[in-house]
N, CA, C and O atoms as CSV, one atom per row, in Angstrom:
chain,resi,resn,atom,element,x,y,z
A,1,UNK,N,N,29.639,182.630,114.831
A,1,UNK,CA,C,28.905,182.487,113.583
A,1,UNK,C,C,28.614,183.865,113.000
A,1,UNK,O,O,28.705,184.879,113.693
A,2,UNK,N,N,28.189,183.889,111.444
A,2,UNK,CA,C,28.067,185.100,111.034
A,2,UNK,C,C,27.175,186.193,111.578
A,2,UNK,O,O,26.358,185.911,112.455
A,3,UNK,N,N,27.289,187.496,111.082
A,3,UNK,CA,C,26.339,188.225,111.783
A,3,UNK,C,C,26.374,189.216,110.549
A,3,UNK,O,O,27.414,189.798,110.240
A,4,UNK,N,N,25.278,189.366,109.911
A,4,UNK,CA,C,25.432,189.897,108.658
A,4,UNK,C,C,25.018,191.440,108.714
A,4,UNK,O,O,25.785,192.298,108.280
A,5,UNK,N,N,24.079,191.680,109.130
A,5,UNK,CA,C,23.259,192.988,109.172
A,5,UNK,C,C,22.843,193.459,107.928
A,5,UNK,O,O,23.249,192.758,107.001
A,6,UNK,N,N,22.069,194.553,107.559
A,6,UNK,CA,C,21.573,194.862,106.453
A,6,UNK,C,C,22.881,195.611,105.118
A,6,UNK,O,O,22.804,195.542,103.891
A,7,UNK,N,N,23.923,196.241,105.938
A,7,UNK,CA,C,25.113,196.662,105.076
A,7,UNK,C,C,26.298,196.019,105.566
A,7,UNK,O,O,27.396,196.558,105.433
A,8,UNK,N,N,26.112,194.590,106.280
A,8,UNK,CA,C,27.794,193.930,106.297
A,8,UNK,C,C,28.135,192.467,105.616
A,8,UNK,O,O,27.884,191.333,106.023
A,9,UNK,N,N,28.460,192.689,105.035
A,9,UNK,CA,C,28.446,190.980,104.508
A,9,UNK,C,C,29.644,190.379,106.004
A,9,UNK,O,O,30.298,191.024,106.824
A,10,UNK,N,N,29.439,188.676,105.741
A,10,UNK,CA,C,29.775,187.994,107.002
A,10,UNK,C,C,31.289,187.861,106.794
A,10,UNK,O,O,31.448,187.476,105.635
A,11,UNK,N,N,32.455,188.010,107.402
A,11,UNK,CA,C,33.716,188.055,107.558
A,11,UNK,C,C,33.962,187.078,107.218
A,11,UNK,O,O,33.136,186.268,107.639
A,12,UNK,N,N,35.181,186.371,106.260
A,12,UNK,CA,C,35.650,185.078,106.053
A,12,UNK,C,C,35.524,183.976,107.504
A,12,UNK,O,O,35.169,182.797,107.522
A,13,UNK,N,N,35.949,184.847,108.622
A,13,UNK,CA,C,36.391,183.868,110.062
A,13,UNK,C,C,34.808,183.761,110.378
A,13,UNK,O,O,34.455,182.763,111.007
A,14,UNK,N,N,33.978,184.557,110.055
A,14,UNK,CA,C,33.108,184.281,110.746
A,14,UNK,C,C,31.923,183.161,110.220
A,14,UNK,O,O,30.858,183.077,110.832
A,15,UNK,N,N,32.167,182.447,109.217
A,15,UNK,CA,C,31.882,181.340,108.525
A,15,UNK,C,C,32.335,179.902,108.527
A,15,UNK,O,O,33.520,179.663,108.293
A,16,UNK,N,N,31.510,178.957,108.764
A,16,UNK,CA,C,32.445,177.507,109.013
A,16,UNK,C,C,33.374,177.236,107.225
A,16,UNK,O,O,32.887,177.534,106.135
A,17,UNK,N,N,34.720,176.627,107.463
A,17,UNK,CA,C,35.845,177.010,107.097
A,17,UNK,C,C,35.625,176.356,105.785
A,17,UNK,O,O,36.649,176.441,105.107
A,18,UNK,N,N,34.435,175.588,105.037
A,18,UNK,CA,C,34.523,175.082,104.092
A,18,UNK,C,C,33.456,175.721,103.526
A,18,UNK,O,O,33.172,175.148,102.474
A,19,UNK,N,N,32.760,176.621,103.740
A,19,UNK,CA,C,32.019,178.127,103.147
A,19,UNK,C,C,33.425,179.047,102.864
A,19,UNK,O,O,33.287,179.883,101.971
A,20,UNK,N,N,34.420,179.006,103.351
A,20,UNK,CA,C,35.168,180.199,103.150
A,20,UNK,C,C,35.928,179.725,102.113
A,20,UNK,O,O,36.505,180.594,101.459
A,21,UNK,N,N,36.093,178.523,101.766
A,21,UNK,CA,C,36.346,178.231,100.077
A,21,UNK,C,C,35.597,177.920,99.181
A,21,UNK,O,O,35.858,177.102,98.299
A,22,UNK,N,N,34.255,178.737,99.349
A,22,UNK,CA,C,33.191,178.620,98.335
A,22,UNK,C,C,32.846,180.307,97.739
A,22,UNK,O,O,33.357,181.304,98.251
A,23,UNK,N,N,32.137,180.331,96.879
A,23,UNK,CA,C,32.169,181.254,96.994
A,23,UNK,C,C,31.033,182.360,97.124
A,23,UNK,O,O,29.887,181.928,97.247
A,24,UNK,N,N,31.149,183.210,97.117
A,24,UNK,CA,C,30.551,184.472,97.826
A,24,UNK,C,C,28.892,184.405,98.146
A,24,UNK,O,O,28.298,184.686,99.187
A,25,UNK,N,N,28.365,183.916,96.826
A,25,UNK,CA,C,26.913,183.874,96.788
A,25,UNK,C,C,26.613,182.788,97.930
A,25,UNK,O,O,25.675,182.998,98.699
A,26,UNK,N,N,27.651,181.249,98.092
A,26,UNK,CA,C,27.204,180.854,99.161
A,26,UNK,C,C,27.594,181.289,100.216
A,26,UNK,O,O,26.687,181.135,101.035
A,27,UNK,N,N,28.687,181.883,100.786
A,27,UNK,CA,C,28.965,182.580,102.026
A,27,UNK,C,C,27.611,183.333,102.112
A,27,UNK,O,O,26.986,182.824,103.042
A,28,UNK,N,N,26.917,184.295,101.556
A,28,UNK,CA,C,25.806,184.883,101.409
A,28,UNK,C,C,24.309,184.158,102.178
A,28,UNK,O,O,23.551,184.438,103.108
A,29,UNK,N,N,24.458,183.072,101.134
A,29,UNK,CA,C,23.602,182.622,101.268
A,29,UNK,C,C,23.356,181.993,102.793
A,29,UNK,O,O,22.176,182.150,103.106
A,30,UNK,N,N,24.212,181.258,103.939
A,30,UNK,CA,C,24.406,180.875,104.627
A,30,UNK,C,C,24.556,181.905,105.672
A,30,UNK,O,O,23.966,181.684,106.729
A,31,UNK,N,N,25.136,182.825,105.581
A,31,UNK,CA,C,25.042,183.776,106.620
A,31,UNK,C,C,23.758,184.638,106.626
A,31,UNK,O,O,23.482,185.214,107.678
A,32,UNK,N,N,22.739,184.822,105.280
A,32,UNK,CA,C,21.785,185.770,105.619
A,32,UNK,C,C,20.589,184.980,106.637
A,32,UNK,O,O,19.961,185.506,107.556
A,33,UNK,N,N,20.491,183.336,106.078
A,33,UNK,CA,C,19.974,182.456,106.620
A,33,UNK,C,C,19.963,182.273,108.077
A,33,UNK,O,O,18.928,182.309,108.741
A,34,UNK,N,N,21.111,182.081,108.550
A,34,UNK,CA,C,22.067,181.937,109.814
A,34,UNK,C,C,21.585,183.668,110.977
A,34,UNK,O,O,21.299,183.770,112.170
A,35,UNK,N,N,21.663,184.311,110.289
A,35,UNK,CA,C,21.539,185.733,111.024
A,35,UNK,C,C,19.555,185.312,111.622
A,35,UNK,O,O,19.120,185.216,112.769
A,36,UNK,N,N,18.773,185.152,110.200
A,36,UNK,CA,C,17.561,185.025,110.249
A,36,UNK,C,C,17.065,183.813,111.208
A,36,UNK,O,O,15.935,183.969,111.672
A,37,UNK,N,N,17.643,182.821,111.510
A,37,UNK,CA,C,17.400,182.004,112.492
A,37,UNK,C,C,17.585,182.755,113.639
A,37,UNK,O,O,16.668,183.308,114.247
A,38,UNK,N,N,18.667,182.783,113.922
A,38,UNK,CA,C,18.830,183.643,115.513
A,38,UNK,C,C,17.794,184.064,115.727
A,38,UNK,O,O,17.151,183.588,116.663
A,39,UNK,N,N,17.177,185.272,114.813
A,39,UNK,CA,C,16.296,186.363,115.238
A,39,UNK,C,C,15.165,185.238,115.505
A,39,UNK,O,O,14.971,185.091,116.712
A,40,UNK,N,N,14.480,184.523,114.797
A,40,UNK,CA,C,13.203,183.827,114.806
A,40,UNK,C,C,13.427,182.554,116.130
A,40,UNK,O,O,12.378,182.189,116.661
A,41,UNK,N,N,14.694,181.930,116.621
A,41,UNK,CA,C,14.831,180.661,117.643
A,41,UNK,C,C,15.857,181.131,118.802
A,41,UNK,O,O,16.613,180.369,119.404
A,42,UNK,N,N,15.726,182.759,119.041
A,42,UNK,CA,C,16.195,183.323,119.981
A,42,UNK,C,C,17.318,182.683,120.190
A,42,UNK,O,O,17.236,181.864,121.105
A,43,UNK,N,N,18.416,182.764,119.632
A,43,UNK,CA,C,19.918,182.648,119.631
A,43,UNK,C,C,20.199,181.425,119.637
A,43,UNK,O,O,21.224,181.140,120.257
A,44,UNK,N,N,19.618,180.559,119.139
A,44,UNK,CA,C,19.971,179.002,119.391
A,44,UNK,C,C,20.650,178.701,118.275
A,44,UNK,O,O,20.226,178.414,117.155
A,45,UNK,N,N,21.983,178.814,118.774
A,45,UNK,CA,C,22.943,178.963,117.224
A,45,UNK,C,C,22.918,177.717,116.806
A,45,UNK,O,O,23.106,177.758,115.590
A,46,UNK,N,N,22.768,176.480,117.208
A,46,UNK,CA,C,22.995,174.893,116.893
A,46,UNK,C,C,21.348,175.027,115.760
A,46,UNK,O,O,21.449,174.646,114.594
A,47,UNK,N,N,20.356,175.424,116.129
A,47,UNK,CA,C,19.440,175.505,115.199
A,47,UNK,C,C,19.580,176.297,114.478
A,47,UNK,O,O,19.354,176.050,113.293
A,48,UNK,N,N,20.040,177.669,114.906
A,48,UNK,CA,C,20.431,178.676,113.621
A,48,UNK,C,C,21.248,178.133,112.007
A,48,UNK,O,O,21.025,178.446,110.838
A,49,UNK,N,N,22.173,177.268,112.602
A,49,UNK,CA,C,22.964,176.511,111.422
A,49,UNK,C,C,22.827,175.519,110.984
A,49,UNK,O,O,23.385,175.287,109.911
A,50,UNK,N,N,21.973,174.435,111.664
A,50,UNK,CA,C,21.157,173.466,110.671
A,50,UNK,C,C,20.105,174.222,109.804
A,50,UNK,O,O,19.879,173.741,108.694
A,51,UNK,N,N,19.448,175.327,110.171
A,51,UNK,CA,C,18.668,175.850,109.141
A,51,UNK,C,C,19.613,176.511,108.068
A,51,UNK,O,O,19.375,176.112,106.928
A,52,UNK,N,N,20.609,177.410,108.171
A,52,UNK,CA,C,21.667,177.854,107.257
A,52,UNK,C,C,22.162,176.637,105.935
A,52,UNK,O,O,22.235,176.594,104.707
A,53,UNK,N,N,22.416,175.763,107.121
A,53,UNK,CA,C,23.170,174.329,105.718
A,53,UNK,C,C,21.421,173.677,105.350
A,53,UNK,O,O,21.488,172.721,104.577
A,54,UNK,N,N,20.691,173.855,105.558
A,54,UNK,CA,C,19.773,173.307,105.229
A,54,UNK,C,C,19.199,174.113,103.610
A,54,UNK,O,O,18.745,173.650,102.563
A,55,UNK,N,N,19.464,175.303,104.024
A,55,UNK,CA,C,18.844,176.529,103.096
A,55,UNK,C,C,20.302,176.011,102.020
A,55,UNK,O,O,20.041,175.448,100.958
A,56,UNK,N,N,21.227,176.168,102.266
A,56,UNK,CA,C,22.616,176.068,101.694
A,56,UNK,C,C,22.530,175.232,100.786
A,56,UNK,O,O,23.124,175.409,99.722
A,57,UNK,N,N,21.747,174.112,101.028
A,57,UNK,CA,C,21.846,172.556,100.244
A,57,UNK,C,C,21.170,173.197,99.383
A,57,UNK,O,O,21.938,173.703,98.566
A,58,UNK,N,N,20.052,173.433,99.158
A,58,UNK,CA,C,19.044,173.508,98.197
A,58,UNK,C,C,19.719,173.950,96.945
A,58,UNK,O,O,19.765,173.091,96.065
A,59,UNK,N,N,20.334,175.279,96.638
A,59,UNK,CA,C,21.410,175.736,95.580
A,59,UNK,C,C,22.597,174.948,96.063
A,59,UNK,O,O,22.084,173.949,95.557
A,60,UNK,N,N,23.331,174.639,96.401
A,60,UNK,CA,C,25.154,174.156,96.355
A,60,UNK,C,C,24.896,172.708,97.269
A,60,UNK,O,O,24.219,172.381,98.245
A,61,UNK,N,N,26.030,171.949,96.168
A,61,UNK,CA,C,26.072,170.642,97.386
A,61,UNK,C,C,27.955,170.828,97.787
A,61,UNK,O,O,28.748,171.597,97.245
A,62,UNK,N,N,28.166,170.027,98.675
A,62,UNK,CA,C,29.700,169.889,99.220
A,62,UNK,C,C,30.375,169.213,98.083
A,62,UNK,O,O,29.954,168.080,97.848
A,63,UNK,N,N,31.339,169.665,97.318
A,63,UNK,CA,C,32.349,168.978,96.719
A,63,UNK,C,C,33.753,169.095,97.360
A,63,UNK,O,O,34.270,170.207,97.473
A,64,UNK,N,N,34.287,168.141,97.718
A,64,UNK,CA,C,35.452,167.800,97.686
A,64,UNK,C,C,35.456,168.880,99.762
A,64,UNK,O,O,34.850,168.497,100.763
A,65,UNK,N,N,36.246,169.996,99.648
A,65,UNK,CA,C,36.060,171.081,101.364
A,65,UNK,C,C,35.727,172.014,100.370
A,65,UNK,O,O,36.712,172.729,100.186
A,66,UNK,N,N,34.618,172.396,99.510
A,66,UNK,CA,C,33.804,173.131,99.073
A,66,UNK,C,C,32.687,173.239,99.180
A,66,UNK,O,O,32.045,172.494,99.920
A,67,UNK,N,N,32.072,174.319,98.382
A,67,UNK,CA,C,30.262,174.020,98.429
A,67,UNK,C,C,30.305,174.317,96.578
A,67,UNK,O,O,31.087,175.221,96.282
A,68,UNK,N,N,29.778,173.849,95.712
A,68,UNK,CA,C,29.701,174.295,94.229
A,68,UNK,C,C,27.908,174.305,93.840
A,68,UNK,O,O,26.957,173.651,94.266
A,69,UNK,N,N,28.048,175.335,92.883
A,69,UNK,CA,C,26.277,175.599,92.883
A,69,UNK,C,C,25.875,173.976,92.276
A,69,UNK,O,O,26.679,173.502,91.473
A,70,UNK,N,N,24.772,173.220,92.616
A,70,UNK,CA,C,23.976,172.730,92.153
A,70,UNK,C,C,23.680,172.560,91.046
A,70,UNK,O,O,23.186,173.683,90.945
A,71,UNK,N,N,23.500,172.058,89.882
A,71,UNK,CA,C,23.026,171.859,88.722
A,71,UNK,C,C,21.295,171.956,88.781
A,71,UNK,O,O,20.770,172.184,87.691
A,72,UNK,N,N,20.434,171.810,89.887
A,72,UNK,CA,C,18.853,171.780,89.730
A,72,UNK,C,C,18.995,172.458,91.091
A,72,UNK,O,O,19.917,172.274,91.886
A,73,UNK,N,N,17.962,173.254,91.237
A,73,UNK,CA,C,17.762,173.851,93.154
A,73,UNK,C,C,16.590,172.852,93.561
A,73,UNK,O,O,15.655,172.453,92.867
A,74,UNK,N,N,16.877,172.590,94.756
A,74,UNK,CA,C,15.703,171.142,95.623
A,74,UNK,C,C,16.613,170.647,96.583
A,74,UNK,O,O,17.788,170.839,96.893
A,75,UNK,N,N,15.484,169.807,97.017
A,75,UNK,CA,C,16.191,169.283,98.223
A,75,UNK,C,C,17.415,168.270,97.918
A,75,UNK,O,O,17.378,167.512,96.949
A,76,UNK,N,N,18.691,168.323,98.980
A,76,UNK,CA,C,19.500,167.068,98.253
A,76,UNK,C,C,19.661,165.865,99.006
A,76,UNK,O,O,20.706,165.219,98.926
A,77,UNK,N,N,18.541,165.453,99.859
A,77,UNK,CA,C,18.366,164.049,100.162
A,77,UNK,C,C,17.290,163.770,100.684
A,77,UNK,O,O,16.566,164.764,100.744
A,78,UNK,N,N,16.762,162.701,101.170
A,78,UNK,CA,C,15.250,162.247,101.745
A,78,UNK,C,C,15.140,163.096,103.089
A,78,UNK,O,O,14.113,163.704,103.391
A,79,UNK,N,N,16.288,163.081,103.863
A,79,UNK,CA,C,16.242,163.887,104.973
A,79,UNK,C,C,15.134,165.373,104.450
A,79,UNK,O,O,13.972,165.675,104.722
A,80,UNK,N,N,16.352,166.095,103.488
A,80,UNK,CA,C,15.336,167.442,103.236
A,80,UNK,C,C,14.167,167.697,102.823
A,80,UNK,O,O,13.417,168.671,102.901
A,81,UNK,N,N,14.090,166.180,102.146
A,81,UNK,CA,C,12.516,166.299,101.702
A,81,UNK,C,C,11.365,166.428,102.157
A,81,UNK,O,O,10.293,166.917,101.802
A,82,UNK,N,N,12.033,165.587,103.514
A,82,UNK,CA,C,10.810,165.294,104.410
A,82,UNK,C,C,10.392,166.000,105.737
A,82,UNK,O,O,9.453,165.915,106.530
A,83,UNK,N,N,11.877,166.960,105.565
A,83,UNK,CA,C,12.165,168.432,106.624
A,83,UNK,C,C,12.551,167.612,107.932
A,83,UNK,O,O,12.886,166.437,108.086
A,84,UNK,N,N,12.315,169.051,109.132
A,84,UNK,CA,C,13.054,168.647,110.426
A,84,UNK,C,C,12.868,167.637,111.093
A,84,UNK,O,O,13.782,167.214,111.801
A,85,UNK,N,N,11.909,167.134,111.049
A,85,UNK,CA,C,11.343,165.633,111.682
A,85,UNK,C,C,11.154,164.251,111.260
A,85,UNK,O,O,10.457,163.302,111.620
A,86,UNK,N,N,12.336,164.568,110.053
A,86,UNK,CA,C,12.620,163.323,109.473
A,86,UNK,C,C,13.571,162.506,110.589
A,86,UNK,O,O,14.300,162.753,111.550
A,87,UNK,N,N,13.040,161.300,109.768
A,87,UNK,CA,C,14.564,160.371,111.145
A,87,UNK,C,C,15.342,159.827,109.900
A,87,UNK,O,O,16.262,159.033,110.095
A,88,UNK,N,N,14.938,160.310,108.325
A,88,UNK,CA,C,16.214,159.920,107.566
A,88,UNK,C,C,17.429,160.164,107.924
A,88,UNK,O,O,17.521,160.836,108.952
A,89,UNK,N,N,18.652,159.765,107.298
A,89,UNK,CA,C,20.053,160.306,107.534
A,89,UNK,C,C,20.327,161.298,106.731
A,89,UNK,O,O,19.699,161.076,105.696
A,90,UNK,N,N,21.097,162.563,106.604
A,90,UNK,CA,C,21.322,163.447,105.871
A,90,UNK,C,C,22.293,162.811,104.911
A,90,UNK,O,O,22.736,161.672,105.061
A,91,UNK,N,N,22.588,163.595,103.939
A,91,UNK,CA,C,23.637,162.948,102.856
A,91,UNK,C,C,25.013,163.827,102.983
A,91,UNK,O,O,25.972,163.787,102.212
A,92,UNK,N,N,24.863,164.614,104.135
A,92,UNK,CA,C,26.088,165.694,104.466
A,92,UNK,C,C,26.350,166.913,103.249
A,92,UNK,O,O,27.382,167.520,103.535
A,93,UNK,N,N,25.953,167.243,102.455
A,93,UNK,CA,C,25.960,167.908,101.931
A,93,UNK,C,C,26.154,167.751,100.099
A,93,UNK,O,O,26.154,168.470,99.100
A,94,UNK,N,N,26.335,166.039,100.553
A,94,UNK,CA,C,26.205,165.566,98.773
A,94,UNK,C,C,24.564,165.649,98.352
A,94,UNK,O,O,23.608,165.488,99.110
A,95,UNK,N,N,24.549,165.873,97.275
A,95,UNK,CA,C,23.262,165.984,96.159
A,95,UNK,C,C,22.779,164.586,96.067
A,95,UNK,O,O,23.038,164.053,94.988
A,96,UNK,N,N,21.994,163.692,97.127
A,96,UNK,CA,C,21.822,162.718,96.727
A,96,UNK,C,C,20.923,162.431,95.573
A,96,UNK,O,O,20.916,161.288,95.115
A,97,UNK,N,N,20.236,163.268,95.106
A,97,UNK,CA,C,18.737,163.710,94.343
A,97,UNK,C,C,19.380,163.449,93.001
A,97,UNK,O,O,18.691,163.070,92.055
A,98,UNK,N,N,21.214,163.721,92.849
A,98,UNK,CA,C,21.169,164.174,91.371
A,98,UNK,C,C,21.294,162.666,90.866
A,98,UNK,O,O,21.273,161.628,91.528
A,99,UNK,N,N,21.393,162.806,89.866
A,99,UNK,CA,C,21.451,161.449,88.751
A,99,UNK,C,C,22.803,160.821,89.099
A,99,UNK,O,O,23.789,161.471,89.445
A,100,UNK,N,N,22.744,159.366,88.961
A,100,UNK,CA,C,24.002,158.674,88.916
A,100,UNK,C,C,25.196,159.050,88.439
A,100,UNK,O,O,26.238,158.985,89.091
A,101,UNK,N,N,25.079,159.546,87.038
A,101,UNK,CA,C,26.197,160.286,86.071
A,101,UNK,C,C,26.807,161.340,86.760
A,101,UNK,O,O,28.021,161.362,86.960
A,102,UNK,N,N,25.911,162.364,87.198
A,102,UNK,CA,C,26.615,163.753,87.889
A,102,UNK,C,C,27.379,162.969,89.318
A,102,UNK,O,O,28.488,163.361,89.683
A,103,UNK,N,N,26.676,161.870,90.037
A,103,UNK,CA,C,27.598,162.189,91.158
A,103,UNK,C,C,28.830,161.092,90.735
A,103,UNK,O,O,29.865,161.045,91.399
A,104,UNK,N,N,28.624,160.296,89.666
A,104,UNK,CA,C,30.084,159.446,89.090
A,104,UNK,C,C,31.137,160.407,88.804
A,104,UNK,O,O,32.288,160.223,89.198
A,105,UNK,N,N,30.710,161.643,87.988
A,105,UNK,CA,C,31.754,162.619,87.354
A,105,UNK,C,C,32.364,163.256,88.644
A,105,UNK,O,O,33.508,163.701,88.729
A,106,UNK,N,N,31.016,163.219,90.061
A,106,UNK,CA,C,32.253,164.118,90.860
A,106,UNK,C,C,32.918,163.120,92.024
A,106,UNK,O,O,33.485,163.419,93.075
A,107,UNK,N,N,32.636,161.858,91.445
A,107,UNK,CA,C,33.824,160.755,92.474
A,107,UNK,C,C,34.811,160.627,91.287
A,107,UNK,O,O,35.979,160.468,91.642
A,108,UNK,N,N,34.588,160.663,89.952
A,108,UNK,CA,C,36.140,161.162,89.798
A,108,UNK,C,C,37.002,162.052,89.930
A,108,UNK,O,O,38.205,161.856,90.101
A,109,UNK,N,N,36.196,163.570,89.828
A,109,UNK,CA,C,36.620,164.535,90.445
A,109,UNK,C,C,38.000,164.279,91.448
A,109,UNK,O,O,39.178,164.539,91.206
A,110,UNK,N,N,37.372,163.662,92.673
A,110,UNK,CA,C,37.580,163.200,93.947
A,110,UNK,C,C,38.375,162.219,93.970
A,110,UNK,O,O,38.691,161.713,95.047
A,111,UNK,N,N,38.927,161.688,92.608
A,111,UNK,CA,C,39.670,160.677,92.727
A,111,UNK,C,C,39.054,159.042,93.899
A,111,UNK,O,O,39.735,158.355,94.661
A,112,UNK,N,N,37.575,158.941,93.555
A,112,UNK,CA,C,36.948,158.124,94.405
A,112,UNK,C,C,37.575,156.508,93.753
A,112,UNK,O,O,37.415,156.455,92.534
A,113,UNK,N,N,38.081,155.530,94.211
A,113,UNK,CA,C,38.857,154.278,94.073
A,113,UNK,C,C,36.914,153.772,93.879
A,113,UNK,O,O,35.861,154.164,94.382
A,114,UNK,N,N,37.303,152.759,92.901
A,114,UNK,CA,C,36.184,151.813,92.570
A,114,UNK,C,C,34.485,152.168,92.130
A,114,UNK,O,O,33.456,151.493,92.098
A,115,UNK,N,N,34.838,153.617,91.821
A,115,UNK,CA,C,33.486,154.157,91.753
A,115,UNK,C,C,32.894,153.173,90.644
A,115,UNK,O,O,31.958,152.410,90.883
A,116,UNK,N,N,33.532,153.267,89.409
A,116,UNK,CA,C,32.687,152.345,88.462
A,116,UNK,C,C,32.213,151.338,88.879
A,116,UNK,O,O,31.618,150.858,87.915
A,117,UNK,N,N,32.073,150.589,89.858
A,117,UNK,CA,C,31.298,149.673,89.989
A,117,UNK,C,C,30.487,150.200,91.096
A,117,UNK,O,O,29.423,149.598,90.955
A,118,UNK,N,N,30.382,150.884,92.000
A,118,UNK,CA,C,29.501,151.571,92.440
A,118,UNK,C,C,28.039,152.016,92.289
A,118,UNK,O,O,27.839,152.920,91.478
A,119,UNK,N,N,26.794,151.416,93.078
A,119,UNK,CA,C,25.568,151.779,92.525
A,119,UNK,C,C,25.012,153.472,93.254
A,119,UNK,O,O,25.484,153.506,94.390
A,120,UNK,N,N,24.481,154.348,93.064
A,120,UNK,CA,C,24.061,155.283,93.498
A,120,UNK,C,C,24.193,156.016,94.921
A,120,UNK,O,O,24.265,157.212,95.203
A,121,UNK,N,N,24.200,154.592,95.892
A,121,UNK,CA,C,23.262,155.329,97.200
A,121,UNK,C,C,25.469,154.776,97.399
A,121,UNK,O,O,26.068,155.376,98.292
A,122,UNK,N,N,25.919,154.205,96.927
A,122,UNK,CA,C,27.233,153.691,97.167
A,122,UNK,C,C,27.983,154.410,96.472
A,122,UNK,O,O,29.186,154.160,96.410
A,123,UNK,N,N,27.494,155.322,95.888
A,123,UNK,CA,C,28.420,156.834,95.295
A,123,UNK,C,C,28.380,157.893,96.169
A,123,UNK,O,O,29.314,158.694,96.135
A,124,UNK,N,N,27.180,158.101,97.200
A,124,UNK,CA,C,26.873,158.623,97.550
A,124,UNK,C,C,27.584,158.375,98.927
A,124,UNK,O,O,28.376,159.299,99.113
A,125,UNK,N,N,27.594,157.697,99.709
A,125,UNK,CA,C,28.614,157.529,100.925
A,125,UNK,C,C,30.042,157.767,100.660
A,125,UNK,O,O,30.920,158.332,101.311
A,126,UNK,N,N,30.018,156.961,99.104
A,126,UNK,CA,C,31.385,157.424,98.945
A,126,UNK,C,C,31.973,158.795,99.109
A,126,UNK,O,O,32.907,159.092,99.855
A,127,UNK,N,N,31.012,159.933,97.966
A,127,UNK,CA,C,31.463,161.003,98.287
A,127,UNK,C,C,31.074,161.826,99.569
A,127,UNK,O,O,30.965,163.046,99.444
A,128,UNK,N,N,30.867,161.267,100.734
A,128,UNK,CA,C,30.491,161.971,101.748
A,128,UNK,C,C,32.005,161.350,102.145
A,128,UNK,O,O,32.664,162.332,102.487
A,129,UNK,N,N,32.748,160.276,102.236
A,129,UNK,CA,C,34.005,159.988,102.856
A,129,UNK,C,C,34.973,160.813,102.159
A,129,UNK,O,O,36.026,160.959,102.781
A,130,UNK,N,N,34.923,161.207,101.393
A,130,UNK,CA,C,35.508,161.957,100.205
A,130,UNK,C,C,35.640,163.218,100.537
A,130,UNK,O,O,36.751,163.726,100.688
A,131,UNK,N,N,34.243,164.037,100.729
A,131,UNK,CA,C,34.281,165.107,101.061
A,131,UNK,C,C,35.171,165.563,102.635
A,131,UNK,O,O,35.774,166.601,102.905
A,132,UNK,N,N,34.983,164.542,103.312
A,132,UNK,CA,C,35.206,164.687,105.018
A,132,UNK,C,C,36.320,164.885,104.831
A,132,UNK,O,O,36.908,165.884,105.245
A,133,UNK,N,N,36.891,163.870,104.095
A,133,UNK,CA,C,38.961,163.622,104.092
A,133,UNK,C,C,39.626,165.160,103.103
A,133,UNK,O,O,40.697,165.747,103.252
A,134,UNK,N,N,38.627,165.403,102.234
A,134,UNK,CA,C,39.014,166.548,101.704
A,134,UNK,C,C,39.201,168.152,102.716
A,134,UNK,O,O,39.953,169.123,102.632
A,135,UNK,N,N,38.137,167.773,103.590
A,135,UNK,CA,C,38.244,168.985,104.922
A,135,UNK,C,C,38.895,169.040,105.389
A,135,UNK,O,O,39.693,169.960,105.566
A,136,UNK,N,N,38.789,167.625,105.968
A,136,UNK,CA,C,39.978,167.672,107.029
A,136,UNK,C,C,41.583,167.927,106.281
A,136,UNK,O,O,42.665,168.165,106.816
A,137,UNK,N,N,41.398,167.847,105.561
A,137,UNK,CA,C,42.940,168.007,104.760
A,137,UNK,C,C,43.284,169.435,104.496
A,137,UNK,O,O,44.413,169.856,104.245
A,138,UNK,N,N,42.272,170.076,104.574
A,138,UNK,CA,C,41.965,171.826,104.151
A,138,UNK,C,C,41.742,172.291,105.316
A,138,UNK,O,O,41.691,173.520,105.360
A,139,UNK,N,N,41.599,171.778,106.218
A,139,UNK,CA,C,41.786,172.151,107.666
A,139,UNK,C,C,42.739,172.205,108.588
A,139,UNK,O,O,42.810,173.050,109.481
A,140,UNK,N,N,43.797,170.944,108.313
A,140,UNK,CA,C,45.190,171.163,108.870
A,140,UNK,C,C,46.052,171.663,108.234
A,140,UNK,O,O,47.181,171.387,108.638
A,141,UNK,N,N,45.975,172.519,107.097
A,141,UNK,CA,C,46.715,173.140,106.796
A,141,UNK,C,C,47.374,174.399,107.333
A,141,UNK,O,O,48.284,174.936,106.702
C-alpha cells in the first residue's frame, strides 16, 4: 500500500488498481489518508484502507473501474453516515445519496440493461454489478 511521505507522492503500483485509473487528486487523496491510518492504528493496513476508501467516498464515487469526483462531498451511503459501527451494507463505492437522475445517467453510462424501470436502491446494486464487471475487465487485461 501507499507510502506517501511529506515530498513523495504514492507510485501508480503502489495504489489499488482502480485508483490508478483515476485521477491524481484521488490517488492523493487515498494515499495521504492510507499513510495517516498506519501512523494512528499501528500498521493495521486492513484498517488503514477502509479508512482511505472511506475518506475517498466522500469527494469521488466508483464509476464504471474508476473513481470520478462527486457532484456534492458527503457521505455516499447509510453505512457512512452512520460510521464504523454501522451494520448497514456499504454501497461499494456508488453514491447512494445522489438523486435518482444522476445515478440513471451513470447506468447508462454503464450500459446498465433495464435501468428505466429501475427504482433507486435497484440502480444502485445495479451499478455496484456494473462497477465490479467493469474491474474485473480492467484487471485482466
Amino acid at each position: 500500500m501507499p507510502k506517501t511521505g511529506k515530498n513523495h507522492h504514492a507510485r501508480k503500483d503502489e495504489i489499488p488498481s482502480t485508483l490508478q485509473r483515476s485521477d491524481q487528486k484521488a490517488q492523493d487523496t487515498f494515499a495521504k489518508t492510507y499513510d495517516s491510518a498506519l501512523e494512528s492504528y499501528g500498521q493495521d493496513e486492513q484498517r488503514a484502507a477502509r479508512a482511505a476508501y472511506a475518506s475517498l467516498k466522500h469527494s469521488y464515487e466508483k464509476v464504471g473501474d474508476h473513481w470520478e469526483p462527486k457532484e456534492q462531498r458527503g457521505p455516499s451511503d447509510k453505512r457512512a453516515e452512520q460510521g464504523v459501527r454501522s451494520s448497514e451494507h456499504t454501497a461499494g463505492g456508488v453514491d447512494a445519496n445522489a438523486s435518482k437522475e444522476h445515478l440513471y445517467k451513470l447506468a447508462k453510462e454503464l450500459d446498465v440493461k433495464g435501468r428505466s424501470r429501475m427504482d433507486k436502491e435497484q440502480l444502485v446494486r445495479a451499478l455496484q454489478k456494473a462497477n465490479d464487471a467493469a474491474t474485473r475487465k480492467a484487471r485482466s487485461k
